[in-house]
NUFI-840552 format. One line per field, with one value per residue (C-alpha): x, y, z; residue number from 1; residue in three letters. Coordinates in Angstrom, 3 decimals, padded with zeros to 6 digits, always signed. Example, Ala and Ser with C-alpha at 12.3 -4.5 7.8 and 13.67 -1.06 7.14 Angstrom:
# residues 2
xx: (+012.300 | +013.670);
yy: (-004.500 | -001.060);
zz: (+007.800 | +007.140);
resi: (1 | 2);
resn: (Ala | Ser);
This chain:
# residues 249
xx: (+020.028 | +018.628 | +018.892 | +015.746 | +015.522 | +015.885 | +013.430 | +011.529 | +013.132 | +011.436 | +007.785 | +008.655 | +007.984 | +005.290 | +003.394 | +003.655 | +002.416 | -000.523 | -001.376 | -001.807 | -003.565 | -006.458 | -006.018 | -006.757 | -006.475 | -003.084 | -002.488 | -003.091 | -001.335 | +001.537 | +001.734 | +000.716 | +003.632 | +006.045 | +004.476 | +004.968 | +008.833 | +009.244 | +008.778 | +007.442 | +004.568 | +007.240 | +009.622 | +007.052 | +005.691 | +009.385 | +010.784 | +007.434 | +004.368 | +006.397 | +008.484 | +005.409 | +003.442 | +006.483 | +006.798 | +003.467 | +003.415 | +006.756 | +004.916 | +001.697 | +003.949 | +005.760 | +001.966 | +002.228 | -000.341 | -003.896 | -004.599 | -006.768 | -005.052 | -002.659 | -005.714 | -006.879 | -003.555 | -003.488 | -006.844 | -006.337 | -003.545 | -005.682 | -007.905 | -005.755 | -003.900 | -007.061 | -007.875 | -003.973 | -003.798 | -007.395 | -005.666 | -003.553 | -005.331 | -005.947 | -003.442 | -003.820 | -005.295 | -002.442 | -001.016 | +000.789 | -001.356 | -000.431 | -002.591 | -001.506 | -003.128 | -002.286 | -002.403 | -004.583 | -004.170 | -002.530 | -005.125 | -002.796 | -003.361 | -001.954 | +001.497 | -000.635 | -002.646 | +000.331 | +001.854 | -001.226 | -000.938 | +002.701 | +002.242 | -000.587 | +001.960 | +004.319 | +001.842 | +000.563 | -002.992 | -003.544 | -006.151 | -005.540 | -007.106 | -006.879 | -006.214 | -006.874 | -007.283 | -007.194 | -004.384 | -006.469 | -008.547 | -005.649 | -003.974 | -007.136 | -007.877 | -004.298 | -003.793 | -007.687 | -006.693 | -002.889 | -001.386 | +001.835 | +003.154 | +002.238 | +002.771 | +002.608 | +002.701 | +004.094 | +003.679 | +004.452 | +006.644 | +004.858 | +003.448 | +006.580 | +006.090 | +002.572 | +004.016 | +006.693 | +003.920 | +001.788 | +004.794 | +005.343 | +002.034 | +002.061 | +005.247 | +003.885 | +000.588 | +002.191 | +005.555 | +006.245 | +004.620 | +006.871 | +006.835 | +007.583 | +007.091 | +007.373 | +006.455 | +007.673 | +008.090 | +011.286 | +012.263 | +012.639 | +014.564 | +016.358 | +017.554 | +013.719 | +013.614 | +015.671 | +012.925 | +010.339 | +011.630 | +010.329 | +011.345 | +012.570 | +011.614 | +011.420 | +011.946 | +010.530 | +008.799 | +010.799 | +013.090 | +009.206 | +008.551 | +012.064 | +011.465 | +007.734 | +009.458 | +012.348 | +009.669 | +007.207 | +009.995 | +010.871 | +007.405 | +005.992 | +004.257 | +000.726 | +001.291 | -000.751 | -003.830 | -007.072 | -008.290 | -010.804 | -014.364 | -014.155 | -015.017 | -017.707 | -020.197 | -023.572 | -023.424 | -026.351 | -024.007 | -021.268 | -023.485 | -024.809 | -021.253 | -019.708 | -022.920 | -022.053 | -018.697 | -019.353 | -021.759 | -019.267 | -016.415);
yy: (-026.804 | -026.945 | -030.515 | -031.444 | -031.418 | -034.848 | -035.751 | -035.045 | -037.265 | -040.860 | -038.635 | -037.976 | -041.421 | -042.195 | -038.700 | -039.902 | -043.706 | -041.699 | -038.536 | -041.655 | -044.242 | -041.209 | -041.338 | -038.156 | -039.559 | -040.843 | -037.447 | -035.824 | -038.271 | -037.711 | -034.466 | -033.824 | -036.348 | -033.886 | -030.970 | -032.935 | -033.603 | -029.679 | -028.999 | -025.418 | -024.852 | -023.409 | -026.424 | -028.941 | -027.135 | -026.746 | -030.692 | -032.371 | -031.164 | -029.553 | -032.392 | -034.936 | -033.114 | -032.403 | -036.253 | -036.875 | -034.314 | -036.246 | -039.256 | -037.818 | -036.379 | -040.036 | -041.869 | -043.346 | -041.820 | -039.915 | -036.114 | -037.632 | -038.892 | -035.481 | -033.638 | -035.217 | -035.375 | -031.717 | -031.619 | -034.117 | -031.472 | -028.666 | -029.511 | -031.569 | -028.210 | -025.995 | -027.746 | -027.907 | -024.564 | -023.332 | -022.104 | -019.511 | -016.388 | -013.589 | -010.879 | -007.651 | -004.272 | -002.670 | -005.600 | -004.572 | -006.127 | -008.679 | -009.523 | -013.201 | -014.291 | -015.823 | -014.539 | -015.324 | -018.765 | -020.020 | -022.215 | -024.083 | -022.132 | -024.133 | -022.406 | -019.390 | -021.050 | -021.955 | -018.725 | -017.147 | -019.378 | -018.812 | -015.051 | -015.070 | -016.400 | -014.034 | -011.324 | -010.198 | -009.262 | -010.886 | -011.127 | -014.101 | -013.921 | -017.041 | -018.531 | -017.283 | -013.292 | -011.105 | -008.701 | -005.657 | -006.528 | -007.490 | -003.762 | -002.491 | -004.258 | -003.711 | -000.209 | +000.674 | -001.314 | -000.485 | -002.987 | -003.186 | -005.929 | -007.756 | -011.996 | -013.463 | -017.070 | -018.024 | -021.605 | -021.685 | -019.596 | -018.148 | -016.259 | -014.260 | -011.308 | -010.632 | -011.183 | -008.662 | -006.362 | -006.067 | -004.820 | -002.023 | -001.122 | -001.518 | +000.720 | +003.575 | +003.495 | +002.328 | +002.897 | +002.015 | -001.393 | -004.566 | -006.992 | -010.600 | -013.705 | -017.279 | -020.235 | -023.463 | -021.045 | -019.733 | -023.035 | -024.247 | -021.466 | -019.029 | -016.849 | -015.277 | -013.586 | -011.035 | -010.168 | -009.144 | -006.477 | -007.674 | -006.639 | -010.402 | -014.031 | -016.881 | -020.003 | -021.626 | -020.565 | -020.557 | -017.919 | -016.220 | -016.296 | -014.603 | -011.840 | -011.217 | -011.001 | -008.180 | -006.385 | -006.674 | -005.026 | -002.341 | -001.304 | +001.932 | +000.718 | +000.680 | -001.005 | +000.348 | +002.160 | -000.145 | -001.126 | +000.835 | -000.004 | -000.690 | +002.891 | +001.272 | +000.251 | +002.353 | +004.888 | +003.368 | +000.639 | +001.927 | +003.924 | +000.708 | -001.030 | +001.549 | +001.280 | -002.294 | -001.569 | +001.207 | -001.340 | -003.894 | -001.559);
zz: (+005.452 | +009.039 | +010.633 | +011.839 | +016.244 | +017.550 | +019.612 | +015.961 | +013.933 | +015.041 | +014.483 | +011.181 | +009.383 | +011.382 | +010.840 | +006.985 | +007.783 | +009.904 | +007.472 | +004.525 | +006.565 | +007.219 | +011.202 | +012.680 | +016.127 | +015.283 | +013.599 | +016.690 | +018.947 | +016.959 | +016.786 | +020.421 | +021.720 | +019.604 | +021.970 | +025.097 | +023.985 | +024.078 | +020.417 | +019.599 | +017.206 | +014.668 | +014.908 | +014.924 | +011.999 | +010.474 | +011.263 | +011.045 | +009.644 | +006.398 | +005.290 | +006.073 | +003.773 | +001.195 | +001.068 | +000.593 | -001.953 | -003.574 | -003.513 | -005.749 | -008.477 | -008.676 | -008.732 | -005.015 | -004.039 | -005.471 | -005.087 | -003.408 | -000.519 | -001.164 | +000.601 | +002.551 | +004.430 | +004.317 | +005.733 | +008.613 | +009.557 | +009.288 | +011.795 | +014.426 | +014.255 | +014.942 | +018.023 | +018.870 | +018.710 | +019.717 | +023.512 | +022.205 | +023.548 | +021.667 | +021.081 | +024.057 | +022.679 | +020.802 | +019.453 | +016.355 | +013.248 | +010.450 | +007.396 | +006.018 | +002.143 | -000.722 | -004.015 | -007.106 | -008.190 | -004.466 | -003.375 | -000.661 | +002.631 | +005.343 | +005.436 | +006.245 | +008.768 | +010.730 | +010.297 | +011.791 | +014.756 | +015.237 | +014.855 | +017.413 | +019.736 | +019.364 | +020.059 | +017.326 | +015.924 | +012.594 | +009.561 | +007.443 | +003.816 | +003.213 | -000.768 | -003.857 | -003.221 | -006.164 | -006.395 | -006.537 | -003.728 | -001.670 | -002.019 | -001.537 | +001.582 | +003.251 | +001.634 | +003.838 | +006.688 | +007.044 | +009.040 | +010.349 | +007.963 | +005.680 | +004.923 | +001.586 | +000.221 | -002.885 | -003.789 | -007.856 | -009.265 | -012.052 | -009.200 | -008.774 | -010.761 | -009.667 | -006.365 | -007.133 | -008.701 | -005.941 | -003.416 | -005.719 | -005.431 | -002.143 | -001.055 | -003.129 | -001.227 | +002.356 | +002.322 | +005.860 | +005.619 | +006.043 | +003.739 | +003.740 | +001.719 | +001.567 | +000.398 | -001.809 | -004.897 | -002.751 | -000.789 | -004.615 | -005.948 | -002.829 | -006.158 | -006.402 | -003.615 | -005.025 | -007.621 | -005.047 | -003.030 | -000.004 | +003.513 | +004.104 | +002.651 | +005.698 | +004.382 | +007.577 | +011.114 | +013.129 | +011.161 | +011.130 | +015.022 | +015.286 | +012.754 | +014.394 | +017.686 | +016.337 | +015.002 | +017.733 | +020.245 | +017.592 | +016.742 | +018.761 | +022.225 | +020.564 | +017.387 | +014.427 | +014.340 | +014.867 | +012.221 | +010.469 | +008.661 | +005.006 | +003.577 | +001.013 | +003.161 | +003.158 | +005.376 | +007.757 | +008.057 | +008.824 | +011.851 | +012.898 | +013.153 | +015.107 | +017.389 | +018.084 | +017.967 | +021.101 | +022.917 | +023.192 | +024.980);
resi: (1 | 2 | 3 | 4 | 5 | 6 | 7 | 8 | 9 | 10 | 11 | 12 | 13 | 14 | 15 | 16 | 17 | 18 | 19 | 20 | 21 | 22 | 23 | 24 | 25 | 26 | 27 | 28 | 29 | 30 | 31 | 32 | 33 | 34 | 35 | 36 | 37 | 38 | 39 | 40 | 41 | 42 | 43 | 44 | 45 | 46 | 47 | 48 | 49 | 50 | 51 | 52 | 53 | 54 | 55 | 56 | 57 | 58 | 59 | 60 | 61 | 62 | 63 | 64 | 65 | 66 | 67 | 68 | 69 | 70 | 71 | 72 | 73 | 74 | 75 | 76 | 77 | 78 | 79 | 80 | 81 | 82 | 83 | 84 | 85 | 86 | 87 | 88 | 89 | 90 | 91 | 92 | 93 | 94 | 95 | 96 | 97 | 98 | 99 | 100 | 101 | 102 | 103 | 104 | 105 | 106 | 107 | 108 | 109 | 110 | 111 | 112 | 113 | 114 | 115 | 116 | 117 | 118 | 119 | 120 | 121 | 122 | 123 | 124 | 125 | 126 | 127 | 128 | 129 | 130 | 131 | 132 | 133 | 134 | 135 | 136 | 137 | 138 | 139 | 140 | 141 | 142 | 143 | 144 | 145 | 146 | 147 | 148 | 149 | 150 | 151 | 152 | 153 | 154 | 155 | 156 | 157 | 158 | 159 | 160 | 161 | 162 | 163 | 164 | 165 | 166 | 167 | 168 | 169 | 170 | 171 | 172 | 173 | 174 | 175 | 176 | 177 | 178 | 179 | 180 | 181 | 182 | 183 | 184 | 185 | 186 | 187 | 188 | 189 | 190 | 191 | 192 | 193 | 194 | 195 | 196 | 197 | 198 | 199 | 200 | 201 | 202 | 203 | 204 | 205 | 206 | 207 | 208 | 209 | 210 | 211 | 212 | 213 | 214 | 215 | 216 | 217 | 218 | 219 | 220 | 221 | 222 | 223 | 224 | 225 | 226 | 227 | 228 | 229 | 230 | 231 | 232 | 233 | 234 | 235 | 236 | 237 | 238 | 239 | 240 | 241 | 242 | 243 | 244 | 245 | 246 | 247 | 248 | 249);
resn: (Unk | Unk | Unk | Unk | Unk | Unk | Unk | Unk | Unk | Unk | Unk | Unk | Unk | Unk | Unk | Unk | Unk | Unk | Unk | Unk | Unk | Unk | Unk | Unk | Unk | Unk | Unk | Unk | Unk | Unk | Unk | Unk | Unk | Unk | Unk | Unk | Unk | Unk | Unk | Unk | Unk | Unk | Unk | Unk | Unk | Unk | Unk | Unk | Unk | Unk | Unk | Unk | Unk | Unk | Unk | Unk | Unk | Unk | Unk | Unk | Unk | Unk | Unk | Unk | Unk | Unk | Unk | Unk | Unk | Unk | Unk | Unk | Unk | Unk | Unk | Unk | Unk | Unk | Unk | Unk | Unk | Unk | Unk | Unk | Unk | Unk | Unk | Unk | Unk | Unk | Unk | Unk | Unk | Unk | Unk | Unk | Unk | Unk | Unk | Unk | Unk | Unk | Unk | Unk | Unk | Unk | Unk | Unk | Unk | Unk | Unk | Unk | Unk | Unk | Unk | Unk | Unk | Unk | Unk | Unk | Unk | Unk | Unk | Unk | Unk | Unk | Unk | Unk | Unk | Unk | Unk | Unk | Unk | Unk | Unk | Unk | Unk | Unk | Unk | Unk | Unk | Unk | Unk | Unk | Unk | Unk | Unk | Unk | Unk | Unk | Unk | Unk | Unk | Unk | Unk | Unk | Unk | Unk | Unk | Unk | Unk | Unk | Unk | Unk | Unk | Unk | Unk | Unk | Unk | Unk | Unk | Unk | Unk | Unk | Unk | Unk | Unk | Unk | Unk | Unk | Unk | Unk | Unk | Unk | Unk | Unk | Unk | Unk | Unk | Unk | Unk | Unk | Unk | Unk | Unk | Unk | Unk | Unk | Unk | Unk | Unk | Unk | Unk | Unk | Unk | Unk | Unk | Unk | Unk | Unk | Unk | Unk | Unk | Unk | Unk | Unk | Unk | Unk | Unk | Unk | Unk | Unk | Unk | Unk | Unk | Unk | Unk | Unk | Unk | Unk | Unk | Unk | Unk | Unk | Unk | Unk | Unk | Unk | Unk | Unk | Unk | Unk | Unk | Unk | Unk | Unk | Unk | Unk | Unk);
């Protein structure tokens, strides 16, 4: 188990005393003095923002606390991060491309959120789905827009098997796509990640932000093609977005 970094570990309690009190601006402050210490987005993520929330989730199961107060924790997180994070710029032209989602029935889309964030940092283009995206229209959506890789969360483990289910339909439509997943369904139990064939399964960030980096630098110079209109639309839409599309170069 990773030991959390120490100029984390007197944030840690008081991220819990803040996230259940319903201070945002102590949210922030908190989380902002972890930034000034020198902690990354990925380790504040990994050794504060994770086992806050883990706690807090500990705490609902044993009747501490309400669902309730469960998320609204989550959400005072959500958007102390967005404005945290709002100056990472946006990823140069060729940046190789990385759609994030959760599957059908996932409806806890932080992890993703921070992954999206982290990713943008390391330079790459991504599309994040979001929770609660129905397997077919997931492969039909990445198998159209062919990224470069593909992240998904897996919070319960009855998920597994669709999780395994979509990969296979995945490599037989892309087989060069990389694969990853995470999630609590394999912080729980390490021994699923065998079952899914993925390319790898991070259990945290910042094992993430290295594995986006490795595959950034191995990647050909311009990434993946751009991405491409969704081949449904009406033809005189289609003409009309690649109009704007043309205006705006």
């Amino acid at each position: 188990m990773t030991s959390k970094t120490p100029c984390s570990e007197d944030l840690a309690g008081c991220l819990v005393v803040c996230l259940l009190a319903g201070d945002e601006a102590a949210v922030e402050q908190t989380l902002r003095a972890a930034f000034l210490r020198g902690l990354s987005l990925p380790l504040a993520s990994r050794d504060l923002i994770c086992p806050a929330l883990d706690e807090i989730g500990e705490m609902w199961l044993r009747g501490e606390v309400s669902v309730v107060e469960e998320h609204l924790a989550t959400s005072l997180v959500t958007r102390v991060l967005r404005r945290i994070t709002a100056a990472i710029p946006s990823p140069p032209p060729g940046a190789p491309r990385l759609v994030l989602g959760c599957l059908a029935g996932e409806y806890h889309e932080l992890g993703v959120k921070i992954v999206a964030d982290v990713a943008r940092e390391a330079g790459w283009a991504v599309e994040p789905l979001g929770a609660n995206v129905p397997c077919d229209a997931l492969v039909a959506f990445v198998s159209q827009r062919a990224p470069d890789a593909l992240g998904l969360s897996v919070g319960l483990s009855a998920h597994v098997v669709p999780c395994r289910d979509v990969i296979v339909r995945l490599r037989a439509a892309l087989p060069r796509l990389k694969i990853l997943v995470g999630g609590l369904a394999f912080r729980r139990d390490p021994a699923l990640r065998a079952l899914v064939g993925a390319d790898a399964c991070l259990s945290d960030v910042v094992a993430l932000r290295a594995w986006l980096e490795r595959e950034r630098d191995a990647l050909p110079e311009h990434g993946a093609a751009p991405p491409a209109v969704p081949s449904t639309l009406p033809v005189e839409l289609r003409n009309r977005v690649h109009r704007s599309a043309r205006g705006r170069r």
